[in-house]
N, C-alpha and C positions, 0 to 999 in steps of 0.2 A: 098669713095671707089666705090660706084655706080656708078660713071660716069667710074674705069679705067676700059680699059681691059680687067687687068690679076687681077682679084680677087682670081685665082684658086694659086698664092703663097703664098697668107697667109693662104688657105685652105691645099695646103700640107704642110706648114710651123706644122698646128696646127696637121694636120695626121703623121708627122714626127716624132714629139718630144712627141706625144702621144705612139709609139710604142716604142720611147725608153725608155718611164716612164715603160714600160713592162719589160723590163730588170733585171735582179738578178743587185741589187748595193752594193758590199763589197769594204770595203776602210781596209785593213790591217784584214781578215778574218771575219772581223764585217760585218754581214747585214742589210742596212739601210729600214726604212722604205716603204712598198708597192708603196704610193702614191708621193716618191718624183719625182722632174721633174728633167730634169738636167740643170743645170746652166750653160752648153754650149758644142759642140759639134763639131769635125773637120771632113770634107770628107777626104777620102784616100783611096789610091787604092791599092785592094785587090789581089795582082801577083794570089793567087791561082783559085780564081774565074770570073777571067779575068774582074773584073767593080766594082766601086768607092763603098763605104759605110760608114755609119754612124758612128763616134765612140764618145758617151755621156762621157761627165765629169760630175758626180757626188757630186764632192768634192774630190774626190782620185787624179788629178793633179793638184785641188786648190792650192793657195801659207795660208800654215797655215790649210789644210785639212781640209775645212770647208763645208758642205753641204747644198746648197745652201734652203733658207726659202723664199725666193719671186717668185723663179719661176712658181712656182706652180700659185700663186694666180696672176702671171701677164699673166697665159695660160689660166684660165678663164676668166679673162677682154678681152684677143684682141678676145676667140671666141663669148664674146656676140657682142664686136663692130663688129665682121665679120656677126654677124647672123645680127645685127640692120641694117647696111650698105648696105648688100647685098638682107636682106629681105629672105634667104635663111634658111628657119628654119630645114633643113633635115639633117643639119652638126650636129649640135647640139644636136638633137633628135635620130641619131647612136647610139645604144647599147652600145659601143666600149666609143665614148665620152662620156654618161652619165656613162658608169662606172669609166671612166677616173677622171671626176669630183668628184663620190663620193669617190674615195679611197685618192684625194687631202684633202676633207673637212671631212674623218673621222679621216686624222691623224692629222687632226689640232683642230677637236672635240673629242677628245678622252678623259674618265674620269683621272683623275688623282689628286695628292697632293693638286694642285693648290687653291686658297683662291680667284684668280682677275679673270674677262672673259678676261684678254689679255693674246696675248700667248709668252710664253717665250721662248726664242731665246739663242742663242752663238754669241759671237763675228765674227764680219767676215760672218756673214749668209745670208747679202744683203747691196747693197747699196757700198759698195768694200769688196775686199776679204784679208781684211786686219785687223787688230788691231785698233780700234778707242774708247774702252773704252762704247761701246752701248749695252756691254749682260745685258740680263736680259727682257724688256721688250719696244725695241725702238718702236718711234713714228710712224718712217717707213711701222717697218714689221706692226703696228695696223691699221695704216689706211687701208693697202695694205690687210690686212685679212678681215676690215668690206666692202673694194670694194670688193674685192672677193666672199664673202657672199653674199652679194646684189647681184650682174651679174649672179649667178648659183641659185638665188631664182627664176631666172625670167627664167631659162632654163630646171629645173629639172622636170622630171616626177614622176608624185607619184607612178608609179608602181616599182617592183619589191625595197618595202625599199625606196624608193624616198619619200614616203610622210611621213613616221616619220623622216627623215632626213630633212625634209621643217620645222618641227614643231622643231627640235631642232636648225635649222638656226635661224628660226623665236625668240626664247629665247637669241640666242649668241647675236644676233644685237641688243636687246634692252637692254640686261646687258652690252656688250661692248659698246655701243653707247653711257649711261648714264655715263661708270667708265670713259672712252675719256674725254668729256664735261666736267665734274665735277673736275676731279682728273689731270689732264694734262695740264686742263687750266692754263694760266697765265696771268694776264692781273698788272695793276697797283695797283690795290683794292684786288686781292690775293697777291702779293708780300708781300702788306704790311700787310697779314693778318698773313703768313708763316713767316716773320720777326718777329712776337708776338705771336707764337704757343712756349707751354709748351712740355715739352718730358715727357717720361712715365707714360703715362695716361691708364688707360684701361676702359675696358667697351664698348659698343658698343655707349654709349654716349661721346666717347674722341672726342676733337677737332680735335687733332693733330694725325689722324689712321694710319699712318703708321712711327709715332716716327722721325721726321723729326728735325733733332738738324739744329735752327735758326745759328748758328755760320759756317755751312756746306754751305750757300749761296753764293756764289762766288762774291767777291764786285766788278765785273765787270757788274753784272745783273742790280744792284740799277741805272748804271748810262744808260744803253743802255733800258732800258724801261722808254717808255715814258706816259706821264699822257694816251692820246690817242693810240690806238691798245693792241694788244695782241696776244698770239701766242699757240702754243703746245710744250709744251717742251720736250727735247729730254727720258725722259726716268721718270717712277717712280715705285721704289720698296722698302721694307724696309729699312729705315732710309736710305734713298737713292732719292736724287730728282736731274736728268740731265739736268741743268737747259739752256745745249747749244739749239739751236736756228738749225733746221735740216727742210731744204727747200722741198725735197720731202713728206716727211710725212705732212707738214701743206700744200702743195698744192692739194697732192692726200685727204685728209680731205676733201679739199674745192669739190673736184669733185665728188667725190664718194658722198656727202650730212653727212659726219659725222661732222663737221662743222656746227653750227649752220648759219642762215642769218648772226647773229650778229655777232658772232664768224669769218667768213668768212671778212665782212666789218671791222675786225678790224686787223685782220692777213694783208691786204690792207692797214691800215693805218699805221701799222709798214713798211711794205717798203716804204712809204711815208717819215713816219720820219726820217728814219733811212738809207738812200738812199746810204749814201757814204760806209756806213758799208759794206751793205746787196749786196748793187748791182754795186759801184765804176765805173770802166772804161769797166768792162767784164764782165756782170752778167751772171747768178749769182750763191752766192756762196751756197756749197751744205751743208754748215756746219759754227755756226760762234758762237763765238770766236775761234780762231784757236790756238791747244794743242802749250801749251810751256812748254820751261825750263824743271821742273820737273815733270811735269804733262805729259809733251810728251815724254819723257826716261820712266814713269812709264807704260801709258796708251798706247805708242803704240810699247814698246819694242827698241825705238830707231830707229826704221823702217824709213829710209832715203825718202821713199815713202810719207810718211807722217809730212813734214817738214812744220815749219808754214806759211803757206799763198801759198801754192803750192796745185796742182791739184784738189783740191777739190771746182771746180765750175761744173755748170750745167745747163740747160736753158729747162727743162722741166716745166715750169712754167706759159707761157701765156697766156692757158685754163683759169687756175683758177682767174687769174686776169680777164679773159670775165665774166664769169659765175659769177663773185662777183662784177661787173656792173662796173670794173675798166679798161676798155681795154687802156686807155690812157698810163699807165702805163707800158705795156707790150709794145705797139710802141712806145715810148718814147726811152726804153730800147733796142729794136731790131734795130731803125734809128742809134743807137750808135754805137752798135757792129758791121752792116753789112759796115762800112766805113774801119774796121780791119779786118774780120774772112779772106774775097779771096784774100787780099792783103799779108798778113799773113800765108796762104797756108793750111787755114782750120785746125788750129792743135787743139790738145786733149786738153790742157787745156792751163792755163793763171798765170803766179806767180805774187807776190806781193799782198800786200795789198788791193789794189785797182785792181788788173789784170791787172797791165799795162805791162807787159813783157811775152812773148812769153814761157811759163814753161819749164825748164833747159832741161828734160827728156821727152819733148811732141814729140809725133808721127805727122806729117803732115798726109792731107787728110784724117781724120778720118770719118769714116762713122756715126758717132753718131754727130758728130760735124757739118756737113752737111746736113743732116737729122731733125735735132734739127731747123737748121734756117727753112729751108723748111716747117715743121708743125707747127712753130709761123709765119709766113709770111701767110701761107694757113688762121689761126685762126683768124688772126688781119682783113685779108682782107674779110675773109667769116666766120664770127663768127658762124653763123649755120654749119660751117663743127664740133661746140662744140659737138653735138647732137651726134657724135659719139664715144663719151668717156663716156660725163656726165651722171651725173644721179641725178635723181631730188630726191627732198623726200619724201622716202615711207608714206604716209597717213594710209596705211592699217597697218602698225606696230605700237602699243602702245608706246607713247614716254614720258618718263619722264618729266615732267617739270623741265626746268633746274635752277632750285633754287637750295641754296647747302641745304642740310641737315640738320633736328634741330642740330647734332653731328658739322657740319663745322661751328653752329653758332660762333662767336665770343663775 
């Protein structure tokens, strides 16, 4: 972004959507929280006041009235990349933006019931605004909360409340960081560790903490891991492990640095192995295995949107494949698809299995769709354009050793 022009639209993009976080948000007489952002926005033109304005969604004209849980933490990622990019630290340093920030990260640090540092979510809260079977605590909104975290450690002023709001950051990322790594892992030597865990144990010495019935593993998992890689899986809460395979959350991992090196290089090795699954004729896919049968009448209500092997691809990915020293990968995959996407007419997404067909209900020229090639093509070709995302690993935060626990011994 240093080199374009106009930096000054992603600076009113972020002064835009900051003044509409300022907004009273009632969805059906309910007031939602201070700090939400909103998950999208239409211009329209105002007859009374003769010129255009703003009007925020909420969640009150979502499908499934859901209030949006990413937006927030993805207004503070593009303004640190704006302030890294442009060198312009006086956006950032605004009264107005740092308090924009903190009333983001107190409602996502707020005390409460909770037992885990991840933070719990609703259906529908990111990632689509629809039924997918991911409340509780997806991998998504986690990574997407420790990037977040991270990019406003590195913006916040300790005055006015800023620096005990530094010191309770400084604590979420090392308890979130360690229960990620630990408890979300999945690799081959956990599978088969969760396959031989006992139920009803207690004591802070159990194996098995959060009650996890071996017969609940879905025999689709045993065959799609392989001895090599590993990944995050989509979700874990009481006697509850999401064992689906959810591409932005282990990508944004790898960016953000909650991913370990290892961890990162094996997330890598699963698209390797796994290539025809994961990434077929259209990578790639946003989500996999894909709901059937009864599990898709139960988990997504029937919702025709969410039919198996339709719309859910996505191609926010080829950072994390630079950054995890795998760029081959990522051109390997973009040489494939740019022989379809302008041929094709740039559409929304891609059905079947593999992506070979044009999605029943895709939009032509979408702007994510062409936008998407464009920042893997900039990535592949100028991998230091990575510098304006990434982010390396904090040294200064105390980091668990990621061993599991006398408790996880086996």
């Amino acid at each position: 972004m240093k080199d374009t022009p106009e930096p000054e639209v992603v600076k009113n993009f972020l002064l835009k959507t900051l003044h509409l976080q300022g907004w009273e948000k009632r969805i059906d007489n309910f007031t939602l929280g201070e700090g939400v952002m909103p998950a999208s926005f239409k211009v329209l033109f105002d007859s009374h006041r003769g010129k255009e304005i703003l009007v925020a969604d909420f969640g009150g004209s979502a499908i499934g009235r859901v209030a949006p849980v990413d937006s927030g933490f993805w207004w503070i990622i593009l303004l640190r990349s704006y302030t890294k990019c442009t060198r312009d630290h006086t956006l950032s340093e605004m009264p107005e933006m740092q308090r924009g920030m903190k009333l983001i990260l107190n409602l996502c640090l707020s005390d409460g019931f909770d037992t885990f540092p991840t933070l719990l979510c609703a259906d529908g809260c990111s990632m689509i605004d629809r039924r997918m079977g991911v409340y509780g605590y997806p991998i998504e909104i986690q990574a997407l909360f420790f990037f977040a975290l991270r990019c406003a450690r590195q913006m916040l002023k300790p005055e006015g409340g800023g620096k005990e709001l530094m010191e309770r950051i400084d604590k979420r990322i090392t308890a979130l960081s360690y229960h990620i790594r630990t408890y979300f892992w999945l690799d081959f030597t956990q599978l088969n560790n969760i396959y031989r865990y006992r139920t009803e144990e207690y004591s802070h010495t159990a194996v098995n903490k959060f009650n996890v019935n071996p017969e609940s593993i879905p025999d689709w998992v045993f065959d799609f891991m392989p001895l090599r890689g590993g990944y995050f899986i989509g979700n874990v809460s009481p006697a509850r492990m999401d064992f689906r395979w959810f591409l932005v959350g282990n990508c944004i991992a790898i960016l953000s640095s909650l991913a370990t090196p290892q961890q990162a290089t094996a997330i890598m090795e699963l698209f390797e192995e796994r290539w025809e699954d994961l990434i077929g004729e259209m990578p790639l896919k946003v989500a996999y295995p894909a709901l059937e049968g009864h599990d898709w009448r139960i988990m997504t209500g029937c919702d025709p949107k969410n039919t198996r092997w339709s719309y859910h691809n996505g191609g926010s990915w080829p950072a994390a494949c630079i950054k995890s020293g795998r760029p081959q990968i990522a051109k390997r995959a973009i040489e494939m698809v740019e022989q379809r996407l302008s041929k094709d007419g740039w559409p929304e997404y891609y059905d079947g299995k593999t992506g070979r067909y044009i999605g029943k209900q895709a939009r032509k020229y979408q702007t994510w769709s062409i936008s998407g090639y464009l920042v893997a093509k900039m990535m592949i070709e100028n991998p230091s354009n990575l510098l304006m995302i990434s982010l390396e690993e904090d040294k200064k935060i105390t980091k668990p050793k990621l061993t599991r626990s006398v408790s996880w011994s086996s």
